[in-house]
N, C-alpha and C positions, 0 to 999 in steps of 0.2 A: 292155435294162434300161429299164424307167420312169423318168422323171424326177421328181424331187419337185415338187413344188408351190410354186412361188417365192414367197417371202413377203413382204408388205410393207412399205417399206422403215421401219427404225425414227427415227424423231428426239427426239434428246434433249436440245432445245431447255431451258434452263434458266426457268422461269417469270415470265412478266411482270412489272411492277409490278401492284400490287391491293390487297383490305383483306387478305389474310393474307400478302402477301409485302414489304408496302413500309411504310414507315412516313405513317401518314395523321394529319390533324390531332389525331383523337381519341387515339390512342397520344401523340402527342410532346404534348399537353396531360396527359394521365396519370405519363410520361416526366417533365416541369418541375414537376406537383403533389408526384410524391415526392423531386426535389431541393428544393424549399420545405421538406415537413417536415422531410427531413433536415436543413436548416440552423435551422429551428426548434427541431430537437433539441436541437443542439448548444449555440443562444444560449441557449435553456431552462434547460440544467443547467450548463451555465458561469455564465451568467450569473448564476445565483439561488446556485449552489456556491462560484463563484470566491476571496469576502471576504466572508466570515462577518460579520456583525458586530451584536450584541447595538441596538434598538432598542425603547425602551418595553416591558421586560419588567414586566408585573405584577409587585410588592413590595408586600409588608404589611409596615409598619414600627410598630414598638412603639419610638419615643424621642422627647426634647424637641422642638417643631414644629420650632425652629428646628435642628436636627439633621436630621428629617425634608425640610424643604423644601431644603436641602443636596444632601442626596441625589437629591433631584426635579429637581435644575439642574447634575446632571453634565454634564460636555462630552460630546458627542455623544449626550445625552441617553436613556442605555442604560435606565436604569429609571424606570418608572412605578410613582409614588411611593403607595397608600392609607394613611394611619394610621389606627391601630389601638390597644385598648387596651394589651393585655398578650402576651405568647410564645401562649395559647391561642387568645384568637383569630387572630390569624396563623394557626397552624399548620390550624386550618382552615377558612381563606377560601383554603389549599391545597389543603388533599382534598376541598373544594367545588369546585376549577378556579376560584375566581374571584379568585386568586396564582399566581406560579407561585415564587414565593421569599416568604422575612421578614426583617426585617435587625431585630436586639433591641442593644437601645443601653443600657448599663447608666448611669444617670446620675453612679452615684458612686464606678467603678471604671474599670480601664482594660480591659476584655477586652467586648468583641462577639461577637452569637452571631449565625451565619448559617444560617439553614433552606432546604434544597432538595429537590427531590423528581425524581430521575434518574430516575423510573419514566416520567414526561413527556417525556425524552429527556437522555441522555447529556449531548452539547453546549451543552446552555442551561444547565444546572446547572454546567457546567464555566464557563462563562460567565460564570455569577451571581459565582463562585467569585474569579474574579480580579478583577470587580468591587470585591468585597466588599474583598480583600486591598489592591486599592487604595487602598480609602478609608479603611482601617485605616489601614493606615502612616501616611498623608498626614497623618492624626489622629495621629499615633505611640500606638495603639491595638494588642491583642491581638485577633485572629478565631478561634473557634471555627465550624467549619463540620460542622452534625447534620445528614446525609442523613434526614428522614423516612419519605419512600415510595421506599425504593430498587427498582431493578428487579429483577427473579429471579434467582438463578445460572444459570440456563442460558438467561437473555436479555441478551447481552450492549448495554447501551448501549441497551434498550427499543428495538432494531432489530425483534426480531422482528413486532410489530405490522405494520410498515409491509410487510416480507417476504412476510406472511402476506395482506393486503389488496390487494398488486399480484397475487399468482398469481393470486385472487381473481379481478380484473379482466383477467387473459389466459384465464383459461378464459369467462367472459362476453364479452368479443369475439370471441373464438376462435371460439367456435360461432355467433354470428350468424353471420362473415362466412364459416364455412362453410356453414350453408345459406344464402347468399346465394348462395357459385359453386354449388352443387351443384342447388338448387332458384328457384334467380332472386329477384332482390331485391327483388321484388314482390309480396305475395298478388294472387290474383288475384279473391279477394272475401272478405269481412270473415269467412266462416267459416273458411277458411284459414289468414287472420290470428290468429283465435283459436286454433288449430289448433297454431302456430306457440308461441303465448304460453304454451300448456299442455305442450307439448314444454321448452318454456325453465324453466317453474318446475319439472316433474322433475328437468331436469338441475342445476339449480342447488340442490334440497334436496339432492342428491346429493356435488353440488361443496361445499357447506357443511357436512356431515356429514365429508367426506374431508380437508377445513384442520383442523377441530376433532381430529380422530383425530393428525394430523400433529403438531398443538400441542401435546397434551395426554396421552393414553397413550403416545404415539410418543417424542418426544423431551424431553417435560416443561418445553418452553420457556415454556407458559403455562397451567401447571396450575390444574386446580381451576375451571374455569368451563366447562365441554364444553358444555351444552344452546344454554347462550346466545350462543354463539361460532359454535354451529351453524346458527344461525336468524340469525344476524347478515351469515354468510358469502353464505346462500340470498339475503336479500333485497339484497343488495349483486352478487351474481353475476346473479338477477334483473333489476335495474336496470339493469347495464350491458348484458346482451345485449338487455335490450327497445330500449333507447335505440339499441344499434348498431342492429338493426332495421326500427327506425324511418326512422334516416339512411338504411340502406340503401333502403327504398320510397320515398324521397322524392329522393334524390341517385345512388341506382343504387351502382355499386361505389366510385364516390369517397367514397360514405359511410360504408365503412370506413376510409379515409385520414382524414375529421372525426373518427370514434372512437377514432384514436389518437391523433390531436392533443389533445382533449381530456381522454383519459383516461391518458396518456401521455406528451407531449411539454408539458401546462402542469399534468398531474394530480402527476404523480411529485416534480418538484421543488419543489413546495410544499405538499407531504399532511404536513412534520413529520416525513419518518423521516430522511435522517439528519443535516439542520439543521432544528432547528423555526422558527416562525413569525416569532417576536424575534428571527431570527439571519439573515432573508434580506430582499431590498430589497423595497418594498414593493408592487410589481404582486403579486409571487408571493405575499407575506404577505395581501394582500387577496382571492384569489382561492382560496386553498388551504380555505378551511372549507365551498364551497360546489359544489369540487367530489366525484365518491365516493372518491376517492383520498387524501383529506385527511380527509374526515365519516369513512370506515372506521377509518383508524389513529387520530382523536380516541375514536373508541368502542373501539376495541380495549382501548388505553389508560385509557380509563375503567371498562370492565366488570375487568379482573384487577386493576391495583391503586388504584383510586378509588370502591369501592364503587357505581361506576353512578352517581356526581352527573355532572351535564352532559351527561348522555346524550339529554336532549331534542332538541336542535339536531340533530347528527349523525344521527340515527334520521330525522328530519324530513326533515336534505338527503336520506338515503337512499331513503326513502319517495315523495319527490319525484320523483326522477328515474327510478323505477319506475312510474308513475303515469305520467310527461310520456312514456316512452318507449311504456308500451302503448295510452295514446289516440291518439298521432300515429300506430304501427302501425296502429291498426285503421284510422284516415283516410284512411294512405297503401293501404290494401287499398280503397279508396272511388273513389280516383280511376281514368281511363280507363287501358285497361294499353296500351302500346305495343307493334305486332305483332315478332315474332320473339325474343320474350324465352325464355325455358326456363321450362317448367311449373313451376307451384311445388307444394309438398310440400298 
């Protein structure tokens, strides 16, 4: 009988340290950058959610000054006080956005009347609300309290806005930071980049036609405005993925870790859904209008039940950071690319 052929001997030595089996400075720097934003998260929306608490809400007030300035020097200093002549104007320096309440003072009776507009958000109206009954009583005064611009039936507490404006901004990160794994976070020259930016506005007139459909035929949370909801969606979906984009050419994958902080961990808790502006302390009241998570639900807001006043600002921040996001892309497509990256698209 032949003998086989002795084989050589196997070792199943288990693999060294190295960059894929051990942990190297750049992972455990990656590893501490996402416990940072998790804790960021956390003091983010506690912090801005924990204690509500009502802070220079705009008021239009129709009563005697000295009634008026009363009101302007509440303890903790809840409203900000404008007079005004009569119940009509009030009612709209509301649906102008430049109130968000009216307090009507009858000189020669005992009953008050309070105007709110829950279409701006649930909670500040609810707000105004105990406000108002406060200073009733205190006066031994009657409140009537007229919701003006209520929100829909089928939007409870003008949530939906804000609901509607974050998906928004997960599907515009989403796909940056997927072609960032997939095609590297880099163009690798500015035609690319363009290449990139023309891919992003399809998917996001797409993404902005598919929110509008959702709102609107689908579940009637915020009927009656489709076109405009649809173009609103695009250029805000737009923005964020140029902007992720961008971080990504310039920061590499940690750039997707900035776009959530950003649009995420300081975007969410202070965009006004679901404590508004006057209801949270004020790092997050200062920063919520400027960035797209706050400018989207201010216009969402404005276009269904505010006739479009105040929609300049919001459009603006929009516009803006679609703008800052596709010039830095094309820049970051400018600079030297570092070897061993993955082709880009």
């Amino acid at each position: 009988m032949s003998s086989m052929p002795s084989m050589p001997p196997r070792h199943n030595a288990a693999p060294g340290p190295g960059p894929r089996g051990g942990l190297t400075p750049g992972t455990l720097a990656l590893v501490v950058g996402v416990f940072l934003v998790q804790l960021g998260f956390l003091l983010s929306y506690i912090g801005s959610f924990h204690h509500p608490d009502p802070q220079g809400i705009p008021v239009a007030v129709a009563a005697p000054r000295k009634a008026a300035a009363q009101l302007d020097r509440l303890p903790g200093d809840p409203l900000a006080v404008t007079v005004v002549k009569n119940e009509r104007t009030a009612r709209e320096r509301i649906r102008e956005r430049n109130a968000e309440g009216g307090y009507l003072m009858s000189p020669r009776g005992g009953r008050d009347t309070l105007l709110v507009a829950s279409a701006a958000g649930g909670p500040q109206a609810q707000a105004l609300r105990k406000v108002g009954e406060r200073v009733a009583a205190e006066q031994h005064r009657q409140l009537s309290v007229v919701d003006i611009t209520p929100s829909g039936r089928q939007d409870y507490e003008s949530l939906t806005a804000f609901y509607l404006i974050v998906g928004w901004l997960v599907g515009g990160y989403l796909l940056a930071s997927l072609m960032g794994v997939l095609a590297g976070t880099r163009p690798a020259r500015p035609g690319l980049g363009a290449l990139r930016l023309a891919g992003t506005a399809g998917y996001a007139i797409l993404s902005g036609l598919g929110g509008a459909i959702i709102v609107d035929p689908v579940l009637h949370a915020l009927p009656g405005h489709f076109v405009a909801l649809w173009w609103l969606g695009a250029l805000l979906v737009f923005g964020t993925a140029a902007c992720t984009l961008a971080l990504e050419a310039f920061l590499g994958v940690v750039g997707i870790g900035v776009a959530v902080l950003i649009f995420v961990v300081l975007g969410n808790p202070s965009a006004g859904g679901a404590f508004q502006k006057h209801l949270i302390p004020s790092f997050w009241r200062a920063i919520g209008d400027w960035i797209p998570t706050g400018a989207g639900t201010s216009a969402v807001r404005n276009i269904v039940y505010f006739s479009g006043n105040a929609l300049g600002t919001p459009l603006l921040v929009l516009a803006g950071w679609a703008l800052a996001g596709s010039v830095l892309l094309m820049l970051g497509s400018l600079r030297r690319r570092e070897p061993g990256l993955t082709l880009p698209i």
